[in-house]
TILO-973484 format. One record per residue (C-alpha): residue in three letters; x, y, z. Coordinates in pm, 1 decimal. Each point is the difference from the previous one (the first is absolute). Example, Ala and Ser with C-alpha at 12.3 -4.5 7.8 and 13.67 -1.06 7.14 Angstrom:
{"ALA"; {1230.0; -450.0; 780.0}}
{"SER"; {137.0; 344.0; -66.0}}
! end
This chain:
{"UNK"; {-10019.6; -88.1; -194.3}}
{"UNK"; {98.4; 136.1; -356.2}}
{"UNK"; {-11.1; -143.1; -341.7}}
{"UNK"; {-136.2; -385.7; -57.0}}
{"UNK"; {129.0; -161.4; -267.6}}
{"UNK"; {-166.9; -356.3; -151.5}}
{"UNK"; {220.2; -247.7; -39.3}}
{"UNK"; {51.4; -255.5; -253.2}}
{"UNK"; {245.5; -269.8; -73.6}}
{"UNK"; {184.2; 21.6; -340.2}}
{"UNK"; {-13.5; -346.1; -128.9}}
{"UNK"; {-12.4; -336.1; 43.6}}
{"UNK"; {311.1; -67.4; 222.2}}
{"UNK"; {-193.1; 282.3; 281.0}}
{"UNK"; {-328.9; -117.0; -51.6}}
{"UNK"; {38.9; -265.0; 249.0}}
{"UNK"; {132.0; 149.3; 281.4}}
{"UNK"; {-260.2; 337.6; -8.8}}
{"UNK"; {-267.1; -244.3; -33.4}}
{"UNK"; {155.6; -177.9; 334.2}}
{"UNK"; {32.5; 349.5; 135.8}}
{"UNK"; {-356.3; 82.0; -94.5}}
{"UNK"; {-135.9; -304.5; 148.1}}
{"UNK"; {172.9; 28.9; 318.8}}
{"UNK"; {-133.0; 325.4; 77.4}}
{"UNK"; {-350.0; -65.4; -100.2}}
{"UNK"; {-70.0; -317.5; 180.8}}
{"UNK"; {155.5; 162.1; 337.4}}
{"UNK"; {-163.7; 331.8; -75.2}}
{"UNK"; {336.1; 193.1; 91.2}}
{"UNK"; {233.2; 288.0; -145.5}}
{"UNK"; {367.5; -25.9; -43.8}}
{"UNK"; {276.6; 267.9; 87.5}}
{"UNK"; {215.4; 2.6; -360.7}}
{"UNK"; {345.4; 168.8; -63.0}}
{"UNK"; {27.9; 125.1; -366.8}}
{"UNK"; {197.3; 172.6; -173.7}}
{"UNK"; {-169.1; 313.5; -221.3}}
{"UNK"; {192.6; 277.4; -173.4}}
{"UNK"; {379.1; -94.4; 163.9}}
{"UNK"; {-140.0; -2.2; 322.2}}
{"UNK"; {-112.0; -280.5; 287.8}}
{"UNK"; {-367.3; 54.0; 134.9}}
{"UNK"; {-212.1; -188.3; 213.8}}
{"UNK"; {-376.7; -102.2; -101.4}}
{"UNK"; {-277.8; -175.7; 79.0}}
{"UNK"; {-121.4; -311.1; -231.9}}
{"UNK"; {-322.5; -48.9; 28.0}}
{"UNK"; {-247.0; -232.2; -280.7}}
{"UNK"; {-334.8; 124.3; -117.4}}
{"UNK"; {-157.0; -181.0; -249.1}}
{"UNK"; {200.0; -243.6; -80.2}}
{"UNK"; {318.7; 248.9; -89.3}}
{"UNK"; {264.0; 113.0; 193.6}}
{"UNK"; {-19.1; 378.7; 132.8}}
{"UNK"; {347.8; 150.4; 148.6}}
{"UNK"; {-106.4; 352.3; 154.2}}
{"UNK"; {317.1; 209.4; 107.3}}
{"UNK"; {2.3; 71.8; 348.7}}
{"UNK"; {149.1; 352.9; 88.5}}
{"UNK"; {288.6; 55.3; 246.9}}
{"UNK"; {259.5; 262.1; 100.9}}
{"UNK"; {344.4; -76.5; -164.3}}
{"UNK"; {208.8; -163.4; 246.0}}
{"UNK"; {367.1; -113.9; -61.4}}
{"UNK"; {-27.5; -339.9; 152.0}}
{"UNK"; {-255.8; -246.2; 78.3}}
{"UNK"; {-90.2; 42.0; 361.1}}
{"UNK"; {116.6; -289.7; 249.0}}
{"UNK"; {-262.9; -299.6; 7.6}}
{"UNK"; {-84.7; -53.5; 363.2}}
{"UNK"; {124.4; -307.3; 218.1}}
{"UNK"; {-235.5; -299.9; 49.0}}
{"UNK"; {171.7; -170.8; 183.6}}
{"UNK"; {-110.9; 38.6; 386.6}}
{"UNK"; {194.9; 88.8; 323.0}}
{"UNK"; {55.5; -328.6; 183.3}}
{"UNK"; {-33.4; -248.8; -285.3}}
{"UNK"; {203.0; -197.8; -102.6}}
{"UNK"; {35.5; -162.2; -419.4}}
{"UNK"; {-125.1; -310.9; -48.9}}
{"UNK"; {339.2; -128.6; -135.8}}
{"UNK"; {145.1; 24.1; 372.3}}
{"UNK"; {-286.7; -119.4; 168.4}}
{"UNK"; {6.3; -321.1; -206.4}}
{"UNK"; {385.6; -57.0; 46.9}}
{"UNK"; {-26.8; -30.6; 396.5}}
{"UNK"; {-328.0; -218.7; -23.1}}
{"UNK"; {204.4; -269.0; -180.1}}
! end
């Protein structure tokens, strides 16, 4: 990981949504994957709360030109749901 950087929100109108952010992440004890921008550039980091206040630590990757391909969930042999439901009625 690199740099961490606290977070705050800058007035009133984001108060409400990084306490709702803050909140989330506390009560289910979990990190978040963020995309920010920083200096002209898009980076990936991890959002994390600790003590009541929102942490983003930079997470370090090669450059790559493109986001790699997200992987398929969908299963050999299944079929969606949509089709399934049109033949049962």
């Amino acid at each position: 990981m690199g740099k961490a950087y606290y977070l705050a929100a800058h007035g009133s109108v984001a108060a409400k949504p990084d306490s709702l952010i803050v909140k989330a992440l506390e009560r289910n004890s979990k990190a978040a994957i963020a995309r920010y921008s920083l200096r002209d550039r898009e980076r990936l980091g991890l959002l994390r709360v600790k003590d009541g206040v929102l942490i983003l630590h930079q997470l370090l990757a090669p450059p790559t030109r493109s986001a790699p391909p997200l992987p398929s969930l969908r299963r050999k042999g299944a079929c969606p749901m949509t089709s399934s439901r049109a033949r049962s009625t």
